[in-house]
KOLSE-896540 format. One record per residue (C-alpha): residue in one letter; chain; residue number from 1; z, y, x. Coordinates in nm, 3 decimals, m for minus. Layout:
N
+------+------+--------+---------+---------+---------+
! loti ! tipa ! zadren !       w !       v !       u !
+------+------+--------+---------+---------+---------+
!    a !    A !    NUM !       Z !       Y !       X !
...
+------+------+--------+---------+---------+---------+
This chain:
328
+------+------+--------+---------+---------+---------+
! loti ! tipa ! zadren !       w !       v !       u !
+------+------+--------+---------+---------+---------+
!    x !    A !      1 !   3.741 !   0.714 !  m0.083 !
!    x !    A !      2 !   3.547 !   0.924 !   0.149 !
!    x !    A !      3 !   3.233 !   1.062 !  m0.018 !
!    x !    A !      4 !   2.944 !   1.248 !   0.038 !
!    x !    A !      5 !   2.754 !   1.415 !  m0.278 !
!    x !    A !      6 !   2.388 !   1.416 !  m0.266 !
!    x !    A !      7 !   2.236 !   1.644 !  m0.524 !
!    x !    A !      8 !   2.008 !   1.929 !  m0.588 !
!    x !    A !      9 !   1.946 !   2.163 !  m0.927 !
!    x !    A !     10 !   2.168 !   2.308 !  m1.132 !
!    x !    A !     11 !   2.220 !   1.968 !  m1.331 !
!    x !    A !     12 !   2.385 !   1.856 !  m1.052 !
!    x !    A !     13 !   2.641 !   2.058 !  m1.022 !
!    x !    A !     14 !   2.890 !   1.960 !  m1.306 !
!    x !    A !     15 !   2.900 !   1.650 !  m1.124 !
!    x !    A !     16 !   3.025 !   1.793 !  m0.774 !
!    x !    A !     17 !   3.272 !   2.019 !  m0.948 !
!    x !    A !     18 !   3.395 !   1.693 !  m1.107 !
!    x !    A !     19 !   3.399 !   1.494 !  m0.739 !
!    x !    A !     20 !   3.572 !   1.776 !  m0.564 !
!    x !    A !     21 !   3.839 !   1.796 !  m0.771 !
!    x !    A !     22 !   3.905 !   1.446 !  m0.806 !
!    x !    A !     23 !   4.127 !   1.181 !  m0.607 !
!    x !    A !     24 !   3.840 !   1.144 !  m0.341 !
!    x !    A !     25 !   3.748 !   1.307 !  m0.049 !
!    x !    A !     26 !   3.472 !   1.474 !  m0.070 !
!    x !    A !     27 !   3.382 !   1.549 !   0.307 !
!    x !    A !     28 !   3.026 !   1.675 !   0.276 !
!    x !    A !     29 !   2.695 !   1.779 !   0.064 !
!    x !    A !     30 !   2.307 !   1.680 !   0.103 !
!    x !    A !     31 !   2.066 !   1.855 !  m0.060 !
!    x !    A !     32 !   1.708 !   1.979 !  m0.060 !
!    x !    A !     33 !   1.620 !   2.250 !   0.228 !
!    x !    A !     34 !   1.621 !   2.634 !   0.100 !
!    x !    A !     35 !   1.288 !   2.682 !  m0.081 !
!    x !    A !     36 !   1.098 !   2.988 !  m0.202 !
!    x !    A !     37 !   1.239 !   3.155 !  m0.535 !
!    x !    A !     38 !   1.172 !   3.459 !  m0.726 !
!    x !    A !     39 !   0.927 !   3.681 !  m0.756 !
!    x !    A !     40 !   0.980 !   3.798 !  m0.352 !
!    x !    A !     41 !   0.957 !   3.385 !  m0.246 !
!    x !    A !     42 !   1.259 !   3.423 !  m0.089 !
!    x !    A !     43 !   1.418 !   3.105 !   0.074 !
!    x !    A !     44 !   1.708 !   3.048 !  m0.124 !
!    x !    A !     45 !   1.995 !   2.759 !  m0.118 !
!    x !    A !     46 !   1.993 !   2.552 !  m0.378 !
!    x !    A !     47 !   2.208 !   2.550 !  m0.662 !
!    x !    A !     48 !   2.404 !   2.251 !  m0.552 !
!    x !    A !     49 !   2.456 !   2.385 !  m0.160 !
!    x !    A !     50 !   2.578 !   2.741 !  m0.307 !
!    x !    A !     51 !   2.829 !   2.598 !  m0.480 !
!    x !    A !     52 !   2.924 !   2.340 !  m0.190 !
!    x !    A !     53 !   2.925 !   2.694 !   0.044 !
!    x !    A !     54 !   3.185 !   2.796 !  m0.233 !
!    x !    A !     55 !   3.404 !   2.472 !  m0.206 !
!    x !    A !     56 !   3.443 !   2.508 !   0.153 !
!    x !    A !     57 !   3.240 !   2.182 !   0.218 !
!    x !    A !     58 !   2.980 !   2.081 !   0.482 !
!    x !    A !     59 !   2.609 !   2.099 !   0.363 !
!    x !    A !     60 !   2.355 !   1.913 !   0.490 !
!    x !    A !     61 !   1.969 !   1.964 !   0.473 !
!    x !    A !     62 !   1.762 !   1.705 !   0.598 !
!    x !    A !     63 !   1.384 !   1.752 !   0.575 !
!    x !    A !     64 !   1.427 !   1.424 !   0.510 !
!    x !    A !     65 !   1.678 !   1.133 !   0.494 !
!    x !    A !     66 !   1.412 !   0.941 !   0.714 !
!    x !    A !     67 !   1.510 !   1.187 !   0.985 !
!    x !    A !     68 !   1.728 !   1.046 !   1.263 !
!    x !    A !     69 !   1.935 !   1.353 !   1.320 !
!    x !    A !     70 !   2.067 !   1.371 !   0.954 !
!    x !    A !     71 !   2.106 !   0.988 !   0.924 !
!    x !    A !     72 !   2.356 !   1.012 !   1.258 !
!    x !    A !     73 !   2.524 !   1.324 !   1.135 !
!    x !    A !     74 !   2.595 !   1.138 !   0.804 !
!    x !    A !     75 !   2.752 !   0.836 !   0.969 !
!    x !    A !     76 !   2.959 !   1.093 !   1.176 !
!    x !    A !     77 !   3.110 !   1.200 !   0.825 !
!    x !    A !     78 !   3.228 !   0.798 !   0.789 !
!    x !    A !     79 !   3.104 !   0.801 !   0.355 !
!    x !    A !     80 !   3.258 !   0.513 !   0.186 !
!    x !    A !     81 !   3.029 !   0.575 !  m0.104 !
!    x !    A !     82 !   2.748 !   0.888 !  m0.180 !
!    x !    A !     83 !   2.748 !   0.939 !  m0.512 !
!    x !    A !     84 !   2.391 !   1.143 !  m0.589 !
!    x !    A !     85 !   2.259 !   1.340 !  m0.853 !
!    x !    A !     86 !   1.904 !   1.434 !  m0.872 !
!    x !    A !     87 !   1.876 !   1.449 !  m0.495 !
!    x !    A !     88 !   1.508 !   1.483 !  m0.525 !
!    x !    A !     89 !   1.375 !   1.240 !  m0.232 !
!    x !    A !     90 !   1.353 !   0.910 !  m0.174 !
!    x !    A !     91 !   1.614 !   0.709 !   0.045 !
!    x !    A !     92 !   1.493 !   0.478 !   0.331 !
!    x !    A !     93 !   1.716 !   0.189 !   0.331 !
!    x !    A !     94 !   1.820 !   0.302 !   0.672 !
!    x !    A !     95 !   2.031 !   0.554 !   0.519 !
!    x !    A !     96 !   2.108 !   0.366 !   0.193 !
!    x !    A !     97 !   2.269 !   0.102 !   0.416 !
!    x !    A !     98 !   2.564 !   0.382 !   0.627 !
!    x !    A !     99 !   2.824 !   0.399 !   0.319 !
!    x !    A !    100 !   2.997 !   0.028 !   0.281 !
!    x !    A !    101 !   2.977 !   0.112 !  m0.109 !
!    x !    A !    102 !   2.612 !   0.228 !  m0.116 !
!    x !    A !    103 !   2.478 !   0.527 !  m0.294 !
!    x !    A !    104 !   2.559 !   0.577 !  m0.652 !
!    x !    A !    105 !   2.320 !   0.720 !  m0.873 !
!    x !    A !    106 !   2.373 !   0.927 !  m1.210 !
!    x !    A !    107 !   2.051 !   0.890 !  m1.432 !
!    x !    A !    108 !   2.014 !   1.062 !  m1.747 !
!    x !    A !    109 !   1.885 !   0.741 !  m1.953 !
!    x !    A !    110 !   2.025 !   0.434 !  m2.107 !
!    x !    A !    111 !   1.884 !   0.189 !  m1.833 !
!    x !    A !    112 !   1.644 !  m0.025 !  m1.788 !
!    x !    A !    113 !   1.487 !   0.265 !  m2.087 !
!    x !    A !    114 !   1.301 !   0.573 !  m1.915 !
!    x !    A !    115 !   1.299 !   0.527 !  m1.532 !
!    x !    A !    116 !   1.157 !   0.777 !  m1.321 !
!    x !    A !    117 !   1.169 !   1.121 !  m1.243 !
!    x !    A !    118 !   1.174 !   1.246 !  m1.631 !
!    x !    A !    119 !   1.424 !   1.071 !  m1.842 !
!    x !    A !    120 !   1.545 !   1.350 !  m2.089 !
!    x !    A !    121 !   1.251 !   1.485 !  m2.147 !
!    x !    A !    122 !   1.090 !   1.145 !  m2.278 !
!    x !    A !    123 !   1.346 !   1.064 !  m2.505 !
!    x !    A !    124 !   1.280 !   1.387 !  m2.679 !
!    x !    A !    125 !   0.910 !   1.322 !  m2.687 !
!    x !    A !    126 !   0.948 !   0.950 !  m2.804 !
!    x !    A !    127 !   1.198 !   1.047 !  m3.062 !
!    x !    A !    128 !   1.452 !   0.849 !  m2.959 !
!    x !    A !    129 !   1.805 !   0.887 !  m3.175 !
!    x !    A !    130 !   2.034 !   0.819 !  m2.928 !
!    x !    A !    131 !   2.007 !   0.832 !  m2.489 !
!    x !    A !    132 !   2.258 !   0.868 !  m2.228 !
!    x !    A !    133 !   2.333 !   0.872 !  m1.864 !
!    x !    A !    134 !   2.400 !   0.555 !  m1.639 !
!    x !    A !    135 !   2.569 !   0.506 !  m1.284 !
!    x !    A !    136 !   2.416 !   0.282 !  m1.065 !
!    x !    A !    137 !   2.341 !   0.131 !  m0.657 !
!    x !    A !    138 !   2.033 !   0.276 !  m0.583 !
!    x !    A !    139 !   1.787 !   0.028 !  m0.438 !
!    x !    A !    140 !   1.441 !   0.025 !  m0.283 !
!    x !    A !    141 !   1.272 !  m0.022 !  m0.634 !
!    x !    A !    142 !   1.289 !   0.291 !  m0.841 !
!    x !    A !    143 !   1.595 !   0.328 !  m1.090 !
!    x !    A !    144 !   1.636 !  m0.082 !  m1.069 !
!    x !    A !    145 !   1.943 !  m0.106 !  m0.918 !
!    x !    A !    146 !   2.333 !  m0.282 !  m1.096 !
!    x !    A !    147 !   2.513 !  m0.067 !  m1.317 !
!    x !    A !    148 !   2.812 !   0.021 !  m1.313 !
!    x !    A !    149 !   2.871 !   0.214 !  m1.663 !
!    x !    A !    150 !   2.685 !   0.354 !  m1.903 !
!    x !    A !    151 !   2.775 !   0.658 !  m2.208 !
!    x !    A !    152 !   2.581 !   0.745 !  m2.493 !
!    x !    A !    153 !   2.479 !   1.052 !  m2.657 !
!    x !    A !    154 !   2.293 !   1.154 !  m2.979 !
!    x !    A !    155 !   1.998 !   1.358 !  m2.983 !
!    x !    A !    156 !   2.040 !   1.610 !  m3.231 !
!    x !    A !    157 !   1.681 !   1.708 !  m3.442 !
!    x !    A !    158 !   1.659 !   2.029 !  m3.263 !
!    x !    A !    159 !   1.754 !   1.970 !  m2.916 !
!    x !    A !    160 !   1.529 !   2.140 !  m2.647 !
!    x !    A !    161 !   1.529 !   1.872 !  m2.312 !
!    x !    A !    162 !   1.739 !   2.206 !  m2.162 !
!    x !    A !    163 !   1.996 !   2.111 !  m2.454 !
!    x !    A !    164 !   2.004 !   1.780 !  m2.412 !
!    x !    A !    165 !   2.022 !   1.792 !  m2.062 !
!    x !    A !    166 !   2.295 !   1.998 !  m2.033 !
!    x !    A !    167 !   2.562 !   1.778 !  m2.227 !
!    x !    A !    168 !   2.457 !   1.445 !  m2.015 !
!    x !    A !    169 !   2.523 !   1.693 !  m1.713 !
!    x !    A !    170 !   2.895 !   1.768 !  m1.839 !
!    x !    A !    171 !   2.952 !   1.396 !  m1.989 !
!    x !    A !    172 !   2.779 !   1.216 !  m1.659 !
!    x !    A !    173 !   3.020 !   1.399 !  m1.444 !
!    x !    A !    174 !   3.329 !   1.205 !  m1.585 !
!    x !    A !    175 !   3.135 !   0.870 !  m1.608 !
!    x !    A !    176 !   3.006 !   0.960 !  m1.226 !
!    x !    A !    177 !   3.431 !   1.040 !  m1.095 !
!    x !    A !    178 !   3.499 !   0.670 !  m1.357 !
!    x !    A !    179 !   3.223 !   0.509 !  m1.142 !
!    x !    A !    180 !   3.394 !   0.605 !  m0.818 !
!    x !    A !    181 !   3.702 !   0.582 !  m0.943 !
!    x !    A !    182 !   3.653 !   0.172 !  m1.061 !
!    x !    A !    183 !   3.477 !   0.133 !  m0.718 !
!    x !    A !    184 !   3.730 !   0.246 !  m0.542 !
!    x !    A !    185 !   4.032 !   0.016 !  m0.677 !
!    x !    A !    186 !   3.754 !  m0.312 !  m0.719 !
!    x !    A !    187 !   3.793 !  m0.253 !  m1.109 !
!    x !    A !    188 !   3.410 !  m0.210 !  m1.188 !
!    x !    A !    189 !   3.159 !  m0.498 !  m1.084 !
!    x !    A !    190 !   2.770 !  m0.376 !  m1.066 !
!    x !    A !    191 !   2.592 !  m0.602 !  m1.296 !
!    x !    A !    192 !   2.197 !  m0.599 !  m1.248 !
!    x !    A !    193 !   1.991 !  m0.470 !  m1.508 !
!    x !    A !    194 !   1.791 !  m0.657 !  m1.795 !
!    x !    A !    195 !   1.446 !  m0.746 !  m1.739 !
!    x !    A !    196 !   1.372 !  m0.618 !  m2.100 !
!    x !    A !    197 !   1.340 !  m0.288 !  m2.239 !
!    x !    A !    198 !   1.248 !  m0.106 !  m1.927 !
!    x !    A !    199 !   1.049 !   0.212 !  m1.998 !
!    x !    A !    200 !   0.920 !   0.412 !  m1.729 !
!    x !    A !    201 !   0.996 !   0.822 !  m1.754 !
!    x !    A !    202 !   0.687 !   0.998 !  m1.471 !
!    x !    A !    203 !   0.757 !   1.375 !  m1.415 !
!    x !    A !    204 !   0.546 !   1.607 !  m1.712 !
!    x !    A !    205 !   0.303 !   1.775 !  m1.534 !
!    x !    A !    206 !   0.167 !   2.126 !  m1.718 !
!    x !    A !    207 !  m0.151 !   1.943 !  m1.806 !
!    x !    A !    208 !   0.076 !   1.723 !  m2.012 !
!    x !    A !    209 !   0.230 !   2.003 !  m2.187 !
!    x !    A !    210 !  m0.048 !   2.162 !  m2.389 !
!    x !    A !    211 !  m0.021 !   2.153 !  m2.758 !
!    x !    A !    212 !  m0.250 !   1.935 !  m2.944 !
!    x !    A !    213 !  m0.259 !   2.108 !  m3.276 !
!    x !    A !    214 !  m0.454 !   1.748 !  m3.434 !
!    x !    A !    215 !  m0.145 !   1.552 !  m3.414 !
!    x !    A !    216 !   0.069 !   1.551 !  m3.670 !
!    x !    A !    217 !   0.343 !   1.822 !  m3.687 !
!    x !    A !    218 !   0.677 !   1.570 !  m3.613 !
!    x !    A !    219 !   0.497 !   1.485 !  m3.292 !
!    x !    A !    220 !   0.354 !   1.858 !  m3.218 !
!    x !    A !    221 !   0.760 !   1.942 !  m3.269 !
!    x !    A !    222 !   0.890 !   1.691 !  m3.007 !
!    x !    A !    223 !   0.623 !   1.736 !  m2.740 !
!    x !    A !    224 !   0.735 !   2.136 !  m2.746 !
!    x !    A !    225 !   1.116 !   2.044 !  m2.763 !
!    x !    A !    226 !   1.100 !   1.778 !  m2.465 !
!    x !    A !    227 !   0.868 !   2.057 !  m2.234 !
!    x !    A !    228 !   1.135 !   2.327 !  m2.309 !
!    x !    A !    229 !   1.239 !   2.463 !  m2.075 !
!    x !    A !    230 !   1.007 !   2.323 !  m1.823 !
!    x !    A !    231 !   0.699 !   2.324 !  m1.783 !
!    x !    A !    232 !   0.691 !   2.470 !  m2.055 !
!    x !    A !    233 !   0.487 !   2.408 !  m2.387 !
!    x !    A !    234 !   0.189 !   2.639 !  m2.389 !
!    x !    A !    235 !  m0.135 !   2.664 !  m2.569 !
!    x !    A !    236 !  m0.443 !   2.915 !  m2.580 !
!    x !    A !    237 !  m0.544 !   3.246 !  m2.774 !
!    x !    A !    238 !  m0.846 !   3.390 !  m2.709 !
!    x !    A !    239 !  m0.887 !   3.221 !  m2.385 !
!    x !    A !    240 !  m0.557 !   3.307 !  m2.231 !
!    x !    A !    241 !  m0.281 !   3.074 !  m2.207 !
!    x !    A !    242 !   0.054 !   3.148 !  m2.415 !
!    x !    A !    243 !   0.409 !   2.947 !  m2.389 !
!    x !    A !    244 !   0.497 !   2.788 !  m2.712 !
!    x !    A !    245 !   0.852 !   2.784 !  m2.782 !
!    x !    A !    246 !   1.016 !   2.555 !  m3.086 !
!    x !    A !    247 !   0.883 !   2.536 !  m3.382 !
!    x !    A !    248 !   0.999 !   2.470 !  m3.745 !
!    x !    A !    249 !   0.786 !   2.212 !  m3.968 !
!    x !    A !    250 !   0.646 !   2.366 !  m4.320 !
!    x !    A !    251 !   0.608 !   2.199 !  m4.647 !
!    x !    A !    252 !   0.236 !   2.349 !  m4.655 !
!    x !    A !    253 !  m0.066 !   2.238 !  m4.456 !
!    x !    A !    254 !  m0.371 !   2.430 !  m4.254 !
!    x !    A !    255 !  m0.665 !   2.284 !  m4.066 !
!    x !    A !    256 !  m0.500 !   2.194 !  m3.707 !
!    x !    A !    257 !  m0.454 !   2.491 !  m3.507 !
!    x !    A !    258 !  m0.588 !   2.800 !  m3.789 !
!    x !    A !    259 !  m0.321 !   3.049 !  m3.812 !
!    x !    A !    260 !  m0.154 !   3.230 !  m4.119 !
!    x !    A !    261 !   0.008 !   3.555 !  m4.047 !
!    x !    A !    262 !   0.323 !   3.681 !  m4.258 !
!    x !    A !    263 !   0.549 !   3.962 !  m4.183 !
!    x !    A !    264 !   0.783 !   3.785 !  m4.027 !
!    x !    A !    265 !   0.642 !   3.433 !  m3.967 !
!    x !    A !    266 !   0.323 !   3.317 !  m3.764 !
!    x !    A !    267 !   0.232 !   2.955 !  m3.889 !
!    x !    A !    268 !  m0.011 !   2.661 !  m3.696 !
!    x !    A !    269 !  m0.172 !   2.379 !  m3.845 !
!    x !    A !    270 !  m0.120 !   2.066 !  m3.750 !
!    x !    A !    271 !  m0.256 !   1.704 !  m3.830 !
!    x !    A !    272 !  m0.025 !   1.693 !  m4.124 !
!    x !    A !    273 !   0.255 !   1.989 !  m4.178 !
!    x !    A !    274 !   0.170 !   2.332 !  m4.066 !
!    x !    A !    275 !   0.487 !   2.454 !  m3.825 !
!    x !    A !    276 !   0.633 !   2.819 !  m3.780 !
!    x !    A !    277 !   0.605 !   2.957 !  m3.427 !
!    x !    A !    278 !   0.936 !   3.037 !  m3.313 !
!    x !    A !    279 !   0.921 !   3.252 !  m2.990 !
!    x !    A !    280 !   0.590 !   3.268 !  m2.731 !
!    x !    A !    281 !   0.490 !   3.398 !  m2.428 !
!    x !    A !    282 !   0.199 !   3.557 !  m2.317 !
!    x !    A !    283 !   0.084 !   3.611 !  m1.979 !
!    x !    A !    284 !   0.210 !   3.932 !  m1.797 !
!    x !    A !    285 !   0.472 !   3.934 !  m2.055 !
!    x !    A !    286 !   0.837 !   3.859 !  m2.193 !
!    x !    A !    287 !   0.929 !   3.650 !  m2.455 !
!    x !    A !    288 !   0.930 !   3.749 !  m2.786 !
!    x !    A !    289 !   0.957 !   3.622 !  m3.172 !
!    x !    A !    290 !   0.587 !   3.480 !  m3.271 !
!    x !    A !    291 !   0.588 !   3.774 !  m3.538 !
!    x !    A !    292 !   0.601 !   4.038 !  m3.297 !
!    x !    A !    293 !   0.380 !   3.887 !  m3.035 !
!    x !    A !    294 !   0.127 !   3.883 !  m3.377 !
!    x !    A !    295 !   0.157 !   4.248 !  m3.390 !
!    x !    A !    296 !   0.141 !   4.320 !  m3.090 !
!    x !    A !    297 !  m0.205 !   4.181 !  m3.051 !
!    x !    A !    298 !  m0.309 !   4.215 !  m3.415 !
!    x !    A !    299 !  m0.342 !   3.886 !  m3.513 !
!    x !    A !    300 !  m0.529 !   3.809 !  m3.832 !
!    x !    A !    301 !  m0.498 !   3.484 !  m4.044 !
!    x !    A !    302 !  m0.787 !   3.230 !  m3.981 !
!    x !    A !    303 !  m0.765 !   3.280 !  m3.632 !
!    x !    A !    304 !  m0.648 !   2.986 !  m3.391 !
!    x !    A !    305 !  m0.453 !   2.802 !  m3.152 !
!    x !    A !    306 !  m0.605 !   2.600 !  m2.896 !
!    x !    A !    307 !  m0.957 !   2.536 !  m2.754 !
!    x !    A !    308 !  m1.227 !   2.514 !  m2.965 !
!    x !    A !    309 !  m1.318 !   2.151 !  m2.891 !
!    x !    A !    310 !  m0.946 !   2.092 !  m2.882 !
!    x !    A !    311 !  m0.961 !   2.147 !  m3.277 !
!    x !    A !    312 !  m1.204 !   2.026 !  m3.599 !
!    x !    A !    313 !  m1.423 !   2.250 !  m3.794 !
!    x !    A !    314 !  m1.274 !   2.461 !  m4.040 !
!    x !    A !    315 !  m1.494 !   2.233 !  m4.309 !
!    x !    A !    316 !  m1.372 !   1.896 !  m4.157 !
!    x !    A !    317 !  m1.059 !   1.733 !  m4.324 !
!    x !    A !    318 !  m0.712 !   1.726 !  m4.097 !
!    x !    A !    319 !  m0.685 !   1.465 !  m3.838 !
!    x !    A !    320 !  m0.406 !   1.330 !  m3.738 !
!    x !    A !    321 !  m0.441 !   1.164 !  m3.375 !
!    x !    A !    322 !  m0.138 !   1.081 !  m3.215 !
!    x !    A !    323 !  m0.069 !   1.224 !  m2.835 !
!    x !    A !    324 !   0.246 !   1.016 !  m2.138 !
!    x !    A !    325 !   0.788 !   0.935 !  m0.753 !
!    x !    A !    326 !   1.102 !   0.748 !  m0.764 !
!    x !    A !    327 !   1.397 !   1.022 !  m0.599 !
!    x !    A !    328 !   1.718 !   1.010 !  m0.605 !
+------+------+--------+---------+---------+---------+
């Protein structure tokens, strides 16, 4: 078939490696216009057009997919199917409707669980055991469309949403060239979703990401893994906000968000188990191990984590309160 890929970030690009050097043609790229990056807000390509640049293939950047221009340009290219990967905007049915075969969508979930613009990311914070990734016809109604196929993958105890992220990106890039692959020789059949188990997966904003040091620690763990990398788990020290890495749950216990300072270990309380700090960040500065960012700014024990009407006084007993745009 003749495709065009549709795809943005970095996750994206396993999957247009894969395409290229598959049976299909792959006779052009959409993606996001160049944005601001870096410290200099430079406009830069995104990752999915640099590598297109490299592959010798045609890139488009529509403001929008609305736009007339880009929506003529694409039918000039004569797609039998667009196979997409976190595009990032949504698709009037105008342009849904130019490829015979549709657009076909790889989303990092198990669907109908975790629509939206965050799947990974909530199945680390839920504590789901097992996710996946799913190809499917992208319709009007966000992440509703048939399947096509589906693969699984665990979710290891310590997996950061980067981790997790990044094998669905390697493993959805086969599944994605299968998809096309079964379309293509009338092998694969779209079959709509269920009406149960949907689960809906909104973007994490950096509000969402603070640490609440009252819940208990298994839920303080999985809040930091699923913001890691981004936005980024953070909390506050004196006022100023610091990035909160992975942590490591204790066998003791502290009052939920008092510090105790070792040489070589900075523990939190939590509603239940107290947690080791792995690696912060302060403002203005680099990463670092929790132990030395403790020397650095001469952290005592008793100190804490967190606002103060975030956390209970130091007399109170532990609580333990528990803590959540359709694109292409």
């Amino acid at each position: 078939m003749r495709v065009v890929f549709a795809g943005t970030p970095e996750v994206a690009v396993p999957s247009l490696e894969a395409v290229a050097a598959s049976g299909h043609e792959l006779v052009g790229v959409v993606t996001r216009p160049d944005a601001p990056s870096g410290r200099g807000r430079r406009l830069t390509a995104s990752p999915v057009a640099q590598r297109a640049v490299e592959l010798g293939v045609p890139v488009l950047k529509p403001e929008h997919p609305r736009d007339p221009d880009f929506q003529e340009a694409l039918r000039a290219l004569r797609p039998d199917c667009c196979p997409v990967v976190a595009y990032g905007a949504l698709l009037p049915q105008s342009a849904l409707d130019i490829p015979p075969h549709g657009w076909v969508n790889l989303h990092f979930s198990c669907l109908p669980a975790w629509r939206g613009a965050a799947p990974v990311q909530h199945a680390v914070w839920a504590g789901d055991e097992v996710t996946g990734a799913t190809t499917f016809r992208i319709v009007k109604a966000m992440d509703a469309g048939p399947t096509f196929g589906v693969m699984t993958e665990r979710i290891r105890p310590t997996d950061t949403a980067g981790d997790l992220l990044g094998r669905l990106a390697e493993g959805g890039a086969g599944l994605l060239v299968a998809t096309l692959d079964g379309i293509e020789d009338g092998s694969l059949v779209a079959r709509e979703q269920p009406e149960d188990g949907v689960s809906l997966a909104p973007k994490i904003l950096v509000e969402d990401a603070e640490v609440d040091w009252r819940e208990p620690a298994p839920a303080v763990d999985r809040r930091i893994r699923a913001c890691t990398p981004g936005p980024g788990a953070w909390s506050t020290f004196e006022g100023e906000r610091i990035k909160i890495g992975p942590v490591e749950i204790t066998d003791g216990a502290l009052p939920p968000g008092e510090i105790v300072v070792g040489k070589n270990h900075v523990v939190v309380g939590t509603g239940t188990h107290a947690v080791s700090l792995g690696e912060v960040k302060a403002f203005g500065k680099k990463q670092m191990r929790a132990a030395d960012w403790a020397r650095g700014v001469r952290l005592e024990s008793g100190a804490r984590l967190g606002a103060p009407a975030d956390v209970p006084d130091a007399s109170a007993a532990p609580g333990a309160e528990p803590g959540t745009e359709p694109t292409a």
